[in-house]
VOPAGU-2260 file (C-alpha; in pm, 1 decimal, decimal comma):
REM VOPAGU-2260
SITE   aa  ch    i         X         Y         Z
SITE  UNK   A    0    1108,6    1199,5   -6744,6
SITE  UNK   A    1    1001,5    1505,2   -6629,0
SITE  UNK   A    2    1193,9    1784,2   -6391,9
SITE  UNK   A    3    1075,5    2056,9   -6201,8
SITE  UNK   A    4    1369,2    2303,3   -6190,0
SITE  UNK   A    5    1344,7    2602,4   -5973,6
SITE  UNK   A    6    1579,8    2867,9   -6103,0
SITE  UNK   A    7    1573,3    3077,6   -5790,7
SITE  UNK   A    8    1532,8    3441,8   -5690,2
SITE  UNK   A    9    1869,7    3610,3   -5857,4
SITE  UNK   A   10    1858,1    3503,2   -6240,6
SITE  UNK   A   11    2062,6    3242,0   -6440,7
SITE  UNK   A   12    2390,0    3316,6   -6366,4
SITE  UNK   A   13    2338,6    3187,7   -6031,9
SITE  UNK   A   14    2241,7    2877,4   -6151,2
SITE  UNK   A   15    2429,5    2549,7   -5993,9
SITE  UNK   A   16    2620,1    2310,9   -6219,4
SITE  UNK   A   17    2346,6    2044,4   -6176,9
SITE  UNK   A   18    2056,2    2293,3   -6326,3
SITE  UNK   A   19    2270,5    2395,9   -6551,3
SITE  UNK   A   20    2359,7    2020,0   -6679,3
SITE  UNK   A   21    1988,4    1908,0   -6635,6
SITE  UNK   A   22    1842,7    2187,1   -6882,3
SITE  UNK   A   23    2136,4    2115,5   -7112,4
SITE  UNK   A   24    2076,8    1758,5   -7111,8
SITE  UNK   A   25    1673,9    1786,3   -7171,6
SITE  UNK   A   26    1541,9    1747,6   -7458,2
SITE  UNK   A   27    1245,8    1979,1   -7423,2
SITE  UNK   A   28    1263,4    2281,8   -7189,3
SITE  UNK   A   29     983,9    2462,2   -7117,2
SITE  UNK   A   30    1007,6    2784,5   -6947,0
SITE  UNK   A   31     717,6    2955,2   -6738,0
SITE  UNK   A   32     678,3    3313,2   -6621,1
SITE  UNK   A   33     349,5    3355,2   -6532,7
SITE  UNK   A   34     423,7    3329,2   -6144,2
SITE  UNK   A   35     714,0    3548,3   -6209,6
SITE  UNK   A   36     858,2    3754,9   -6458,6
SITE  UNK   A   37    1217,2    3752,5   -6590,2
SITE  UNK   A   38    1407,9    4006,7   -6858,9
SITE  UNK   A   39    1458,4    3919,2   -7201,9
SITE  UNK   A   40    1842,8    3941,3   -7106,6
SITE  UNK   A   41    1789,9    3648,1   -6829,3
SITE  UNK   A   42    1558,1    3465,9   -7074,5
SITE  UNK   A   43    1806,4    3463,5   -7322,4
SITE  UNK   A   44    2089,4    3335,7   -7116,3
SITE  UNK   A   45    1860,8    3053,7   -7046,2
SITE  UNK   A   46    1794,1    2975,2   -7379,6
SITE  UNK   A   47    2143,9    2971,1   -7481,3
SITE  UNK   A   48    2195,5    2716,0   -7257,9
SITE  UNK   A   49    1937,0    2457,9   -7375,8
SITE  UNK   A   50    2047,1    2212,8   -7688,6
SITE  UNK   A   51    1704,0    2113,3   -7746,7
SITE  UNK   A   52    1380,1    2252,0   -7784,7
SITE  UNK   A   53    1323,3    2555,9   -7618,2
SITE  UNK   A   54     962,8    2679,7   -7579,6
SITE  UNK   A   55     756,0    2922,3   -7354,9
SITE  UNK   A   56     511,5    2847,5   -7142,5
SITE  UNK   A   57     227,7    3058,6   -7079,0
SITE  UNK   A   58     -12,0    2948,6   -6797,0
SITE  UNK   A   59    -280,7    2773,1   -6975,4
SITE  UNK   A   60     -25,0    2518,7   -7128,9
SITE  UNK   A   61     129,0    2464,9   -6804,8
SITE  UNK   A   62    -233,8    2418,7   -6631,0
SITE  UNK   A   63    -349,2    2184,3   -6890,1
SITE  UNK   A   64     -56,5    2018,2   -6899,4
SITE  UNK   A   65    -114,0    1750,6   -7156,9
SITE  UNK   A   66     133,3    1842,1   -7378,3
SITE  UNK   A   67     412,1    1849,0   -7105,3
SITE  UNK   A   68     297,7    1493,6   -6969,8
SITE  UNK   A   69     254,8    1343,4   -7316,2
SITE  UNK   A   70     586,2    1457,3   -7436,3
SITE  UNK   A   71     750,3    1349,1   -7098,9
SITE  UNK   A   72     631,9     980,0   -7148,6
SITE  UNK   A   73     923,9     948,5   -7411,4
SITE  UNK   A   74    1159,9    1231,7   -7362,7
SITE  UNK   A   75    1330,6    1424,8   -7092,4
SITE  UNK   A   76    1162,8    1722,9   -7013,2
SITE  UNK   A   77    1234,7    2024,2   -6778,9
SITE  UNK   A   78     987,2    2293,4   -6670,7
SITE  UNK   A   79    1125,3    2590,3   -6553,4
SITE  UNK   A   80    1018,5    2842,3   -6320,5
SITE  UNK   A   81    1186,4    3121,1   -6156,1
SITE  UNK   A   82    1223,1    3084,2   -5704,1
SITE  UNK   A   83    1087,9    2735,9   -5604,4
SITE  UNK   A   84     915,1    2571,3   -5868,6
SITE  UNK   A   85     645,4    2391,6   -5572,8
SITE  UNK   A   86     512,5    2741,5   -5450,4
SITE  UNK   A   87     271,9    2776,4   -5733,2
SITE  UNK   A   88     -12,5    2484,4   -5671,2
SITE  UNK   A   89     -43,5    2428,0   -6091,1
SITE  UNK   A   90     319,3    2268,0   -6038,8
SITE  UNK   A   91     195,0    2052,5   -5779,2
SITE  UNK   A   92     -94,7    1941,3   -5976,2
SITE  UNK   A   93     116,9    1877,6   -6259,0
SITE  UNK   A   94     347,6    1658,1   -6044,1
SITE  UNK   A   95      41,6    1461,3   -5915,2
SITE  UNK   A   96     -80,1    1415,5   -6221,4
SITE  UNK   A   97     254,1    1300,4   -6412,6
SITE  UNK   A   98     304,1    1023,4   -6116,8
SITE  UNK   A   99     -44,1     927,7   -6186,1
SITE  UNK   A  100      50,2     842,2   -6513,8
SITE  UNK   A  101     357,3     641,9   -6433,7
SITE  UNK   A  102     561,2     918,1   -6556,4
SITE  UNK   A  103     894,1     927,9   -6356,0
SITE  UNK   A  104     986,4    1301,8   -6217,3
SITE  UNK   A  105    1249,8    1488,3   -6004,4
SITE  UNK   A  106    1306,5    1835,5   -5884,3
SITE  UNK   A  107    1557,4    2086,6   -5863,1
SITE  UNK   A  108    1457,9    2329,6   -5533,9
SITE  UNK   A  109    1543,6    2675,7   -5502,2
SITE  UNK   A  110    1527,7    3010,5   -5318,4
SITE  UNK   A  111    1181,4    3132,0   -5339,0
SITE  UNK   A  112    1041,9    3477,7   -5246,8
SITE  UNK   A  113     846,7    3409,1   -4990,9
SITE  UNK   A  114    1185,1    3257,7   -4788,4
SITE  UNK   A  115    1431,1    3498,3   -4960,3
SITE  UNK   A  116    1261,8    3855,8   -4854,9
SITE  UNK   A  117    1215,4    3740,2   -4495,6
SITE  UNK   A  118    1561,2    3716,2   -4428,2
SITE  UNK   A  119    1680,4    4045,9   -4690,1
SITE  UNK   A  120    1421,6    4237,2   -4449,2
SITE  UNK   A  121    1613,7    4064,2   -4138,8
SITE  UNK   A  122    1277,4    3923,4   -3946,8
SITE  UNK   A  123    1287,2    3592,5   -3856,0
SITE  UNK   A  124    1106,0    3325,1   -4083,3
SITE  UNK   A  125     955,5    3105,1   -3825,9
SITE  UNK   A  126     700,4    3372,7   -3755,1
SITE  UNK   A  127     550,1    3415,3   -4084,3
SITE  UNK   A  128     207,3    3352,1   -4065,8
SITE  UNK   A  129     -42,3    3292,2   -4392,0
SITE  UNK   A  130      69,9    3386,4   -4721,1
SITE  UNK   A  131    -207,3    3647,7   -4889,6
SITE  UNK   A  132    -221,5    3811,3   -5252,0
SITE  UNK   A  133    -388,5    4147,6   -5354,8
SITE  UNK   A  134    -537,5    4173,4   -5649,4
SITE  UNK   A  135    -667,4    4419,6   -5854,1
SITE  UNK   A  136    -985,4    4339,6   -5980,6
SITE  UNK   A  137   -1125,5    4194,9   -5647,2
SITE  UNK   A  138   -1160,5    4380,1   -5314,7
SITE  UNK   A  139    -885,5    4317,6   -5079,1
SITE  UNK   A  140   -1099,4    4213,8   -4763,3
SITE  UNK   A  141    -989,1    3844,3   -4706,1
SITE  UNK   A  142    -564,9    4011,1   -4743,1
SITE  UNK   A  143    -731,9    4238,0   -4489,9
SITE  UNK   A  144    -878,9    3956,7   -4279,2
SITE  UNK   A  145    -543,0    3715,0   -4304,0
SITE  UNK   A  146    -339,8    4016,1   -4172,0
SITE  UNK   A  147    -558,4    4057,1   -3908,7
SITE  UNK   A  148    -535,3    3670,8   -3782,1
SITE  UNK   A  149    -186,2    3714,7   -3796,7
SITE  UNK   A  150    -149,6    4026,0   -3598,8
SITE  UNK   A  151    -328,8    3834,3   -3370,2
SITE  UNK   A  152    -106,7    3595,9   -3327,5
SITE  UNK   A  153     161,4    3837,2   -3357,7
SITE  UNK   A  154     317,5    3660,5   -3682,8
SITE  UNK   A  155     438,6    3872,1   -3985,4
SITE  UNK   A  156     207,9    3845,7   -4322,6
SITE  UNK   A  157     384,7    3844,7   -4646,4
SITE  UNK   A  158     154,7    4004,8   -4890,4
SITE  UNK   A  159     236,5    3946,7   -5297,8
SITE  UNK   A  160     123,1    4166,6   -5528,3
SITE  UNK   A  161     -42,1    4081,0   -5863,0
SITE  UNK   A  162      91,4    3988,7   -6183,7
SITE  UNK   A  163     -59,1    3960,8   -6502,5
SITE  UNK   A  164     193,8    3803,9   -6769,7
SITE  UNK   A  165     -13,4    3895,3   -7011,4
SITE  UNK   A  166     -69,5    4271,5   -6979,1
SITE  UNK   A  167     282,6    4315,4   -6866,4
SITE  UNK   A  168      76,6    4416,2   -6541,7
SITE  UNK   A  169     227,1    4479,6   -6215,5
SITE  UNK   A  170      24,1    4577,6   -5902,2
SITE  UNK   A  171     184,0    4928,8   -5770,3
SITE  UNK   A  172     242,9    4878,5   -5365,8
SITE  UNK   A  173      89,7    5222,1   -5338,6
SITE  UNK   A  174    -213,1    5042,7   -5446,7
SITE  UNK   A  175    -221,2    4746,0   -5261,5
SITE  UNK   A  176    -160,6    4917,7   -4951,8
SITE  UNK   A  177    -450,9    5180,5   -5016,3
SITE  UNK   A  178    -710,9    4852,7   -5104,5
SITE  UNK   A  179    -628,5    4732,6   -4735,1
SITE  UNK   A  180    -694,3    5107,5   -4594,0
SITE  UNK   A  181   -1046,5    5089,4   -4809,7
SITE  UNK   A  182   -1089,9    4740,5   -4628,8
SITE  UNK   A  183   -1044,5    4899,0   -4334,6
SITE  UNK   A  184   -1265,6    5173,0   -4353,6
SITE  UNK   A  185   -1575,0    4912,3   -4453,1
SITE  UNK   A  186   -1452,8    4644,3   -4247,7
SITE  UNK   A  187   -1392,8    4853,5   -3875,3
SITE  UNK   A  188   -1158,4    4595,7   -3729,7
SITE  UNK   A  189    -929,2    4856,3   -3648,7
SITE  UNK   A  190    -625,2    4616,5   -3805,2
SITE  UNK   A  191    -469,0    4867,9   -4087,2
SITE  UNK   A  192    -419,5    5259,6   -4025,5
SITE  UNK   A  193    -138,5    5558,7   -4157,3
SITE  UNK   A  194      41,3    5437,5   -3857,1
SITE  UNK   A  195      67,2    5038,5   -3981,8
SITE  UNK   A  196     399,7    4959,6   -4006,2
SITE  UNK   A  197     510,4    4803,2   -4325,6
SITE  UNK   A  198     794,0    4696,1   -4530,1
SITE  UNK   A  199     821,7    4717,5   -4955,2
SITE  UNK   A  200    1081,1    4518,0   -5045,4
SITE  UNK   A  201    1136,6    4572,2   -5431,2
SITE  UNK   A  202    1348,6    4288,3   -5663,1
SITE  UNK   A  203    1466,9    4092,3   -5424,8
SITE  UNK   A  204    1790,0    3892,6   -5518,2
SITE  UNK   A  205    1894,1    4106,6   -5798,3
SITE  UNK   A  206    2160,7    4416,8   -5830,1
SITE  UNK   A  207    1904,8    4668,2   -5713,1
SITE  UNK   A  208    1695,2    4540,0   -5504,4
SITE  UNK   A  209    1546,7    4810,9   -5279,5
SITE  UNK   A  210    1367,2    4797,5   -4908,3
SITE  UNK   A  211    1186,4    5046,5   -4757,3
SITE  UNK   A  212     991,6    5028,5   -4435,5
SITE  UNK   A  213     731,6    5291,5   -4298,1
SITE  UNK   A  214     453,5    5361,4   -4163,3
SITE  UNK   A  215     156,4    5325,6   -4402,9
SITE  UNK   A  216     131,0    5727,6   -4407,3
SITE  UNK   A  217     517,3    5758,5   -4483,1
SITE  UNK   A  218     494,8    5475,9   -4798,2
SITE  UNK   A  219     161,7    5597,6   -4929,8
SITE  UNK   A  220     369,1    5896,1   -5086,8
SITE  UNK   A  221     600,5    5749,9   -5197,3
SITE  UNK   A  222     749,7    5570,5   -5550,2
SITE  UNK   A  223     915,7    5201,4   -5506,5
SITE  UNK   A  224    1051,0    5217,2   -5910,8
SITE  UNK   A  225    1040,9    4897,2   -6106,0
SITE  UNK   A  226     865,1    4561,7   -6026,2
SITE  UNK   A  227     856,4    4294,0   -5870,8
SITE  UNK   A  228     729,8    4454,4   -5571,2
SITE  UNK   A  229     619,4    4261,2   -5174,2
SITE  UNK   A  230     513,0    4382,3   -4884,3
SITE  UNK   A  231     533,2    4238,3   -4562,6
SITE  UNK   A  232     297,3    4372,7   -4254,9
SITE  UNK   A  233     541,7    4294,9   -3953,9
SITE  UNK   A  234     347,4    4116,2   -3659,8
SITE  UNK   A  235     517,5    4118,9   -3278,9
SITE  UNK   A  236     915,4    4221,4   -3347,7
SITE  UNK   A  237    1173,9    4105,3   -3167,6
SITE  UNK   A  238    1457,6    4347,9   -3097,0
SITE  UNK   A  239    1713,8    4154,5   -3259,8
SITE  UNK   A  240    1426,3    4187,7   -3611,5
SITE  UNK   A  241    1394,2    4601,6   -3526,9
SITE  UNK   A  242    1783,6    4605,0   -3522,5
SITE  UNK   A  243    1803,6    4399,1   -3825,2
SITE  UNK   A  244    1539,9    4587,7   -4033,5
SITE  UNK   A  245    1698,4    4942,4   -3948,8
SITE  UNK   A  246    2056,5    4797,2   -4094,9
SITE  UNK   A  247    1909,2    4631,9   -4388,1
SITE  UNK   A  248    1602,5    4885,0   -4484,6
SITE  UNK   A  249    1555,3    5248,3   -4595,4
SITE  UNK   A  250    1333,9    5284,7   -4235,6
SITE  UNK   A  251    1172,6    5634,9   -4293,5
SITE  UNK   A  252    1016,7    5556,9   -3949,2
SITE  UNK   A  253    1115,9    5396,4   -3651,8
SITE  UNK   A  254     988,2    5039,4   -3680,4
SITE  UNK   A  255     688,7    4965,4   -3437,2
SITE  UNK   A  256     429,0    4690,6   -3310,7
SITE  UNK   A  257     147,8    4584,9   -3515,5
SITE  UNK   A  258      63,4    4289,9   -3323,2
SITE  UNK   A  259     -13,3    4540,5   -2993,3
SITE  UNK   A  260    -254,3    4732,7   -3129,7
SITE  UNK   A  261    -469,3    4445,3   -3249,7
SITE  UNK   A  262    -801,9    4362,2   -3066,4
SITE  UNK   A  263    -999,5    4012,8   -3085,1
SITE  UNK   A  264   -1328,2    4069,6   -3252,6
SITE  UNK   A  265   -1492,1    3912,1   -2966,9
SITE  UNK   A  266   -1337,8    4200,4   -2766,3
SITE  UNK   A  267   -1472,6    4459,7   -3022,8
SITE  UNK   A  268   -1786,5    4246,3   -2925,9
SITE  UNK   A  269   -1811,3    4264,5   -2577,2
SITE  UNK   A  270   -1712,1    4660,4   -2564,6
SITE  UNK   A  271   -2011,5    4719,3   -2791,3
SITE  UNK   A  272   -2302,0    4487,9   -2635,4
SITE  UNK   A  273   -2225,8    4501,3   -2279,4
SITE  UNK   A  274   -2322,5    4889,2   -2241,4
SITE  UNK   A  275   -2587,5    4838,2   -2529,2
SITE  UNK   A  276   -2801,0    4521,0   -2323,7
SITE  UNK   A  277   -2705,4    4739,2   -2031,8
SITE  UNK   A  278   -2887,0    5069,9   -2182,3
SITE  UNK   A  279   -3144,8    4777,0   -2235,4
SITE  UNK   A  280   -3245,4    4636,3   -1906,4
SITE  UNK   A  281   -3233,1    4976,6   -1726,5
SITE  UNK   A  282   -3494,7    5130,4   -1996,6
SITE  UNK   A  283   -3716,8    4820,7   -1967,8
SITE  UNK   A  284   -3703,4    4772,3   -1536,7
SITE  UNK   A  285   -3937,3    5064,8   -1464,0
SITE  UNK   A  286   -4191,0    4886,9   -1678,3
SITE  UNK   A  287   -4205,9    4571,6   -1457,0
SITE  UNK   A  288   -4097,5    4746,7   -1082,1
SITE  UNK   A  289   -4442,3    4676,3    -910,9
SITE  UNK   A  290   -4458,9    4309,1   -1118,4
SITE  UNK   A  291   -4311,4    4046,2    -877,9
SITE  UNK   A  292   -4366,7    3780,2   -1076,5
SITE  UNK   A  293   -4098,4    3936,2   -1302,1
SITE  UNK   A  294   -3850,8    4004,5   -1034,3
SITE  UNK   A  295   -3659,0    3699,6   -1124,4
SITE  UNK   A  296   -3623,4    3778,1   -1458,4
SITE  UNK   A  297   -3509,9    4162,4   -1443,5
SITE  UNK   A  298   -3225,5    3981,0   -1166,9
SITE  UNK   A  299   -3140,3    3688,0   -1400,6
SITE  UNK   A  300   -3090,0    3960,4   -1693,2
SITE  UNK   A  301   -2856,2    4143,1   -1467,8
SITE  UNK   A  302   -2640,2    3861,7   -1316,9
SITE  UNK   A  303   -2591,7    3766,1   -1650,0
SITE  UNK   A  304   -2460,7    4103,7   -1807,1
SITE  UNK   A  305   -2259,2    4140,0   -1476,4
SITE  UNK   A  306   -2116,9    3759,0   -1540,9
SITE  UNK   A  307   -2066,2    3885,8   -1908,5
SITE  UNK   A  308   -1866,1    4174,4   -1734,1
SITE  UNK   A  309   -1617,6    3989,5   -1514,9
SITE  UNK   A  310   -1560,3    3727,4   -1808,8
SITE  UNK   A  311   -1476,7    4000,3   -2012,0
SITE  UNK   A  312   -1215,2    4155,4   -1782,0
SITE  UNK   A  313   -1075,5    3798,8   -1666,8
SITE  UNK   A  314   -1023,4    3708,9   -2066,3
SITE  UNK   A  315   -1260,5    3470,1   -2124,4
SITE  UNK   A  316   -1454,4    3613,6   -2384,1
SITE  UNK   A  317   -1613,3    3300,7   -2497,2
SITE  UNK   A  318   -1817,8    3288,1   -2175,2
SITE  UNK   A  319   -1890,5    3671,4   -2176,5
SITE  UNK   A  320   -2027,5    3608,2   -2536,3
SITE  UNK   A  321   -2280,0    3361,9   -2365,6
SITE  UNK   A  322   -2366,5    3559,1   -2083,3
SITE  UNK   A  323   -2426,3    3878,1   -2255,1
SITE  UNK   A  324   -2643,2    3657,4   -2540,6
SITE  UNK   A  325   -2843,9    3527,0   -2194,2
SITE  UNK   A  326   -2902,2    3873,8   -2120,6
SITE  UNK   A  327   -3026,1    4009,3   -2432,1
SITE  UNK   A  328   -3253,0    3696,7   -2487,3
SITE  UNK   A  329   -3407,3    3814,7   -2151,3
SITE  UNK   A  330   -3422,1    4166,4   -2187,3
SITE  UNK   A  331   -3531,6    4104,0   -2557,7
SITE  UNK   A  332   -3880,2    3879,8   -2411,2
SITE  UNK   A  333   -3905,0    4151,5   -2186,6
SITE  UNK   A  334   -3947,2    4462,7   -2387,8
SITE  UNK   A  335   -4142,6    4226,5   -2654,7
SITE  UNK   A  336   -4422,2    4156,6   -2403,4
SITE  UNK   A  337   -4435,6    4523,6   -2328,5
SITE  UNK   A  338   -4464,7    4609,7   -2683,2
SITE  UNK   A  339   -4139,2    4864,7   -2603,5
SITE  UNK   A  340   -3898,0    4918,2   -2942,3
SITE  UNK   A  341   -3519,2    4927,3   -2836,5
SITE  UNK   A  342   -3328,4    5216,6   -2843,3
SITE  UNK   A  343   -3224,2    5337,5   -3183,8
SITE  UNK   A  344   -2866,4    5430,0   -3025,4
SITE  UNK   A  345   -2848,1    5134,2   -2863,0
């Protein structure tokens, strides 16, 4: 038999009767904390708990698994994991692979993070959007890319923060936040700037857990104390969510739309190429004014960028995308046969 117990957000002494029972009734308990980290006071408590064996489980015993499935064939085993133990994939796997092998198992949910800080912050859960982490070793450009399809849809992006169990490593929200500003500054999506709103919420479910919300110039300065650290990057709020958040949060500034300021790539797009084919077709019409035979072309090129125009005002950016690509593919056969390089401004 083996369990999946989730231990929650706020440590062992808010464990229910049946978790409680179910590790006390086990006769191997394996603890994890490599998704997230609990004190040697919590771990403790745990332990004192458990009448069997009690043993630790770093990640690469939990992702190869064959000792927990092998010992679970004959013996009732519990793996433990602080919030819900189903958010990290390896528990999944692990699952999948135990049923696989005709090993019975059962679970014990709990809060989790990712449903817990929602709520502390006061925003409303059914607008979350996809779940990103920052790391420190890799550039932060697809966090910076997930925020921006959720701004887009004007949903709220929970961003965690790296952990190494390990190192004892926690990634500083100062950091995080600055790796999305350096995304920014490559990437020119105009999606993260000082005036970002964001929220830090620090140790959720325990005694002093902290939130503080800001714009990115306003949390950039300042110091959130001790891990665990999140960060959410609000999308469209709702009054009854900017209420909420100034009750509930440390707001050094007045909490504001993200989800407003975002604009579509293809929109970024259009504002760029229309004026640019534009430039295009007026440099390259003196060239062919006394060539009828070309007439049709230099009028097809501009019907199409003014087409690419109106689409673009009326919102349909797909079909200004097409019109403007007509344009240029004119313009572009154009200029060739005249041997004419483009503009280097354009």
């Amino acid at each position: 038999m083996l369990w999946f117990v989730g231990l929650g957000i706020s440590g062992p002494d808010s464990l229910s009767p049946k978790t409680q029972d179910t590790i006390r009734n086990s006769d191997i308990v394996y603890l994890e904390q490599f998704t997230s980290p609990m004190s040697e006071q919590d771990t403790e408590k745990i332990k004192h708990l458990v009448r069997g064996e009690f043993k630790l489980a770093p990640r690469w015993l939990v992702e190869d698994g064959k000792e927990i499935l092998e010992n679970a064939k004959s013996k009732n085993v519990a793996l433990l994991s602080l919030g819900d133990p189903y958010i990290a994939t390896t528990h999944i796997e692990l699952r999948t692979r135990a049923i696989l092998d005709r090993i019975q198992t059962s679970t014990i949910h709990a809060s989790s993070i990712t449903t817990s800080l929602i709520g502390e912050c006061g925003l409303h859960y059914y607008k979350v959007g996809k779940t990103v982490t920052i790391m420190s070793s890799i550039p932060s450009t697809t966090a910076y890319y997930t925020v921006y399809e959720n701004l887009r849809a004007g949903n709220h992006t929970i961003v965690l923060l790296e952990y190494n169990q390990n190192k004892n490593f926690f990634l500083d929200p100062k950091d995080a936040l600055s790796s999305l500003v350096a995304s920014e500054k490559e990437q020119a999506r105009k999606v993260i700037s000082e005036s970002t709103f964001a929220v830090v919420a620090s140790r959720i479910g325990l005694q002093d857990q902290k939130i503080v919300a800001g714009s990115l110039g306003s949390l950039l300065g300042m110091d959130f104390g001790a891990p665990p650290h999140s960060i959410v990057i609000p999308g469209t709020l709702h009054f009854t969510e900017s209420d909420a958040l100034k009750v509930l949060a440390n707001c050094i500034d007045e909490p504001s739309d993200n989800a407003s300021k975002i604009e579509k790539i293809s929109a970024q797009m259009m504002k760029k190429y229309i004026p640019m084919v534009r430039r295009a077709l007026d440099q390259i019409a003196p060239y062919y004014k006394d060539r009828a035979e070309f007439s049709g072309v230099l009028e097809n090129a501009e019907l199409y960028v003014r087409d690419a125009e109106k689409f673009f005002e009326q919102g349909k950016d797909e079909l200004a995308i097409l019109s403007i690509g007509y344009a240029d593919g004119l313009v572009d056969a154009l200029r060739i046969a005249k041997g004419i390089e483009p503009e280097l401004n354009s």
